[in-house]
C-alpha positions as a Markdown table, in Angstrom:
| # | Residue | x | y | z |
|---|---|---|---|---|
| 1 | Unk | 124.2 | 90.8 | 76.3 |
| 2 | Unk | 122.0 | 93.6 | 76.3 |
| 3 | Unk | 123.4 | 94.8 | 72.6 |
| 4 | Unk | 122.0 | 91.3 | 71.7 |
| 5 | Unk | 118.4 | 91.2 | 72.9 |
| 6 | Unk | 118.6 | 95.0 | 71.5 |
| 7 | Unk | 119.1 | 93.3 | 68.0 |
| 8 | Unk | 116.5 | 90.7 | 68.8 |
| 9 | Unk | 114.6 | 93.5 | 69.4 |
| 10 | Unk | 115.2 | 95.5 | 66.3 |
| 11 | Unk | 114.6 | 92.3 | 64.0 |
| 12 | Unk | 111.2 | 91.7 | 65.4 |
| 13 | Unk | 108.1 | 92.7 | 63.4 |
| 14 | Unk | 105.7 | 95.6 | 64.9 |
| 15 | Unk | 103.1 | 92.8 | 65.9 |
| 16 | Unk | 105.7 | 90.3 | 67.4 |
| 17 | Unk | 107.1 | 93.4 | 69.3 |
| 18 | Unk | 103.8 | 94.1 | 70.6 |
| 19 | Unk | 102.9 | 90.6 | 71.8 |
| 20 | Unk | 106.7 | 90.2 | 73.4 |
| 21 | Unk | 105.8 | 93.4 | 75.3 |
| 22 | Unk | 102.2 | 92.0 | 76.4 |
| 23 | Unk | 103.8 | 88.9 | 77.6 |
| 24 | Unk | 106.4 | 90.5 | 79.4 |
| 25 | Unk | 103.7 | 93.0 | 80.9 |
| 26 | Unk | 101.8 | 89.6 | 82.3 |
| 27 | Unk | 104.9 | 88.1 | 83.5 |
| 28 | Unk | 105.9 | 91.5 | 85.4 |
| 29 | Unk | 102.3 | 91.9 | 86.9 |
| 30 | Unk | 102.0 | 88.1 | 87.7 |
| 31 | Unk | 105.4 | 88.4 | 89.4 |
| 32 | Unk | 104.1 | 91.8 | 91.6 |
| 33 | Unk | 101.0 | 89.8 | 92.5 |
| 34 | Unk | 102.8 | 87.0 | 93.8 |
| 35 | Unk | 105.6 | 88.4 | 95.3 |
| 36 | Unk | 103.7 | 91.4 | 96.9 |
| 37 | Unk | 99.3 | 91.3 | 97.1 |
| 38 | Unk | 99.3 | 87.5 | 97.6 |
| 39 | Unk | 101.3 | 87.3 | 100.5 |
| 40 | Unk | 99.9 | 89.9 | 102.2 |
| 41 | Unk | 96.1 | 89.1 | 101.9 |
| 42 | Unk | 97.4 | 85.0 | 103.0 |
| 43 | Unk | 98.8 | 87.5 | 106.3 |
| 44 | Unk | 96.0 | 89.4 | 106.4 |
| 45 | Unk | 93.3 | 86.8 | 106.7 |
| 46 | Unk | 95.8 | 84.3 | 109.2 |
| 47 | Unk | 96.4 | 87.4 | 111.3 |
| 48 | Unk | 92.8 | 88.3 | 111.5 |
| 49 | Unk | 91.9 | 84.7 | 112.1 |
| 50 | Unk | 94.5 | 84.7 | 115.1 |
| 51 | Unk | 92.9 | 87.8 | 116.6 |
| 52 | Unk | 89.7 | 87.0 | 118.7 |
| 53 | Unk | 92.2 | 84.2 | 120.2 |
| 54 | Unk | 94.6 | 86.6 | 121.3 |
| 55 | Unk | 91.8 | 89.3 | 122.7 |
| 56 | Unk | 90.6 | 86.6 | 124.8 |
| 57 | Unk | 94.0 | 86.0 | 126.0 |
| 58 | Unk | 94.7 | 89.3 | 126.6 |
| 59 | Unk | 91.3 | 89.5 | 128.5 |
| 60 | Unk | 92.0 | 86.5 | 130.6 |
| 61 | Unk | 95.4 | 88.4 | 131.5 |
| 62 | Unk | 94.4 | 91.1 | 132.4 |
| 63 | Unk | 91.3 | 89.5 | 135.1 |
| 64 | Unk | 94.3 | 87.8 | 135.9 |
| 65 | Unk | 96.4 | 91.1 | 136.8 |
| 66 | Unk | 93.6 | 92.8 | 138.6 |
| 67 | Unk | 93.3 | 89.9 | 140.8 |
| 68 | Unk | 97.2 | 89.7 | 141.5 |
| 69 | Unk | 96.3 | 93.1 | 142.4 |
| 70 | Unk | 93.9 | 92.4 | 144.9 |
| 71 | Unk | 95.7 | 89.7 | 146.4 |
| 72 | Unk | 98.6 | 92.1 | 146.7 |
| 73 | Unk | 96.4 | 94.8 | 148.6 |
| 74 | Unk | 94.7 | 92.4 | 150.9 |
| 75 | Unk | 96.5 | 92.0 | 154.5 |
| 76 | Unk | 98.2 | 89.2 | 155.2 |
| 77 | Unk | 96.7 | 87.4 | 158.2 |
| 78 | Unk | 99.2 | 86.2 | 160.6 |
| 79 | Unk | 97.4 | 83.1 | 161.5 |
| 80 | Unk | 98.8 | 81.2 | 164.8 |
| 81 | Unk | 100.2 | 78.1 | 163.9 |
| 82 | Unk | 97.8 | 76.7 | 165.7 |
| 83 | Unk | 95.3 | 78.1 | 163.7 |
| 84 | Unk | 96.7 | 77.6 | 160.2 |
| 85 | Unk | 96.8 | 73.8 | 161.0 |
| 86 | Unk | 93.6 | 74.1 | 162.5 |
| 87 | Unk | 92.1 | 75.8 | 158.8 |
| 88 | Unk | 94.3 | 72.9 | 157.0 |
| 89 | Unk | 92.5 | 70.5 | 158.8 |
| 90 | Unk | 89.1 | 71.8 | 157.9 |
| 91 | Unk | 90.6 | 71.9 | 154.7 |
| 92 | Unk | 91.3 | 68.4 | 154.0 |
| 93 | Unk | 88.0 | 67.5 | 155.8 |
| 94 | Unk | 86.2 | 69.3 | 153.3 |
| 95 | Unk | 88.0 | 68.0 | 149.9 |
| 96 | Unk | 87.5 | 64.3 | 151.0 |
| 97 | Unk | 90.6 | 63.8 | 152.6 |
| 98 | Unk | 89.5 | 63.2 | 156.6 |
| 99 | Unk | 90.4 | 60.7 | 158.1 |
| 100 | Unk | 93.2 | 59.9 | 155.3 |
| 101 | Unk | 95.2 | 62.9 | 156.0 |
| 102 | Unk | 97.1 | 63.8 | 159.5 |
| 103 | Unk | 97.7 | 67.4 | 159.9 |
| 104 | Unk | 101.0 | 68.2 | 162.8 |
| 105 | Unk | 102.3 | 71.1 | 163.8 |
| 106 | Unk | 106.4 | 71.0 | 163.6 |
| 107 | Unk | 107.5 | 74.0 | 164.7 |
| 108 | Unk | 106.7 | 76.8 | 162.2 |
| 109 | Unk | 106.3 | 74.1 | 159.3 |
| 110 | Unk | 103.2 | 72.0 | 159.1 |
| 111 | Unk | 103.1 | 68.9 | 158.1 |
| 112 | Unk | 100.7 | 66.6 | 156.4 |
| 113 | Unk | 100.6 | 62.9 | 155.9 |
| 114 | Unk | 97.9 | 61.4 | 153.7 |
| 115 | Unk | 98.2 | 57.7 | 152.9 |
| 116 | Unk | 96.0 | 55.7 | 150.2 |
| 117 | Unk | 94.1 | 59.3 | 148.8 |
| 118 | Unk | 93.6 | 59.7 | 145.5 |
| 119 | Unk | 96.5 | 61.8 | 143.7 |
| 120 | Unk | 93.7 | 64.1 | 141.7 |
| 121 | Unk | 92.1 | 65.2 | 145.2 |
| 122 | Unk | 95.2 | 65.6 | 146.8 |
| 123 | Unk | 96.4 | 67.8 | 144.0 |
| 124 | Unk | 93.0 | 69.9 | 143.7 |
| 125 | Unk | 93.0 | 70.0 | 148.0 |
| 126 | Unk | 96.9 | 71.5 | 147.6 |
| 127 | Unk | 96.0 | 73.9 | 145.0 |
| 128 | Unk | 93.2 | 74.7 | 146.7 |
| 129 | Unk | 95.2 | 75.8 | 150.6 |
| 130 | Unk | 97.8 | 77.2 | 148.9 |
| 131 | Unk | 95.6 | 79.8 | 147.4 |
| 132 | Unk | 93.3 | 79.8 | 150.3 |
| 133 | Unk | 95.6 | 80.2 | 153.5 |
| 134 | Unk | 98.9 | 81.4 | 151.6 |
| 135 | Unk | 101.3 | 79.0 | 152.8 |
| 136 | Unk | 103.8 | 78.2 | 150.4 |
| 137 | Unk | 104.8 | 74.4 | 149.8 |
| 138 | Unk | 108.7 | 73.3 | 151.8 |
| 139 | Unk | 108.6 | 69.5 | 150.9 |
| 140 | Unk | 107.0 | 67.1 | 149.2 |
| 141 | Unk | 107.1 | 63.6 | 149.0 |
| 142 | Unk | 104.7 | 61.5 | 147.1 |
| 143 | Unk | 104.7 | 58.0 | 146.3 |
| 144 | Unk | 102.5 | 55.9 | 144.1 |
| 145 | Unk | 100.5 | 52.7 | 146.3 |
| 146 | Unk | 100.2 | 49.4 | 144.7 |
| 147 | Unk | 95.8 | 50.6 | 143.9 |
| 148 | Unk | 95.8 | 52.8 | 140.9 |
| 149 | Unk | 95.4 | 56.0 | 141.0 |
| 150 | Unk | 96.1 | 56.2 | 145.0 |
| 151 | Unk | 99.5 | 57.7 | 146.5 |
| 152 | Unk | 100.5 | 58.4 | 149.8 |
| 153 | Unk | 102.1 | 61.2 | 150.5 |
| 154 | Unk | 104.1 | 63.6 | 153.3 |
| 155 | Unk | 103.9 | 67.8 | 152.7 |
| 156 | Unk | 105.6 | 70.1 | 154.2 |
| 157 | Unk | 103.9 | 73.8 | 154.2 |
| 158 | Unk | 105.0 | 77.2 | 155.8 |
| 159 | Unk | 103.1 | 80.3 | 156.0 |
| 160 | Unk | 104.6 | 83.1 | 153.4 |
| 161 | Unk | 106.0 | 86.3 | 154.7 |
| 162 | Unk | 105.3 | 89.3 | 153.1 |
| 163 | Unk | 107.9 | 91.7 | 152.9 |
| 164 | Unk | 107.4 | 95.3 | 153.2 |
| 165 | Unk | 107.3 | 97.2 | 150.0 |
């Protein structure tokens, strides 16, 4: 095959040799920009477009980590269970659940029973005690009531223990 194109070669005229090579030297640098330069500068540009996205990410982690950090260091308080339904009460009272919600002590568990509340408020108030008096959730129980938007429901929280590191 090669002894072929070699006679192709041979039989060609000094010009026709001389446009076969420029053509070939087109094809070969077409070919190297396409299968090397073009992909990388399409990378280039997507990777530097994906960039401020990820630094804020990476920010937002790391706030993150310092406060997991600072929760970490602070002291548990060993609230009386008393007390912790006491500051669940106050809780609920504040995020608009009142009268809706009954807070009871059951042993070391408390529970809470909120009929016709609204699921979005008793979601925010939830997220909002766990993160404020570090109980950790046991049960939960939530059912949707024949109004829209309005569940009842029956939660079951327990302080966290810490473990010693």
């Amino acid at each position: 095959m090669i002894e072929t194109l070699l006679q192709k070669w041979r039989g060609l005229a000094r010009r026709e040799r001389r446009m076969v090579a420029g053509g070939l030297t087109v094809i070969v640098l077409a070919l190297i920009y396409l299968l090397l330069v073009e992909p990388a500068t399409v990378g280039r540009r997507a990777i530097s477009s994906e960039l401020p996205g990820l630094r804020a990410q990476v920010s937002r982690m790391e706030l993150l980590a310092g406060e997991v950090r600072r929760l970490a260091k602070a002291p548990v308080v060993a609230d009386s269970g008393s007390q912790l339904r006491e500051r669940i009460e106050q809780s609920a009272a504040s995020a608009g659940l009142g009268a809706m919600a009954q807070v009871a002590l059951a042993g070391e568990r408390i529970e809470v029973k909120a009929k016709g509340v609204p699921f979005a408020t008793l979601v925010d108030w939830l997220d909002s005690v766990l993160r404020e008096t570090r109980v950790r959730v046991v049960d939960a129980n939530v059912s949707r009531d024949l109004q829209p938007g309005l569940v009842s429901a029956k939660v079951v929280l327990e302080a966290s223990r810490r473990e010693p590191r």
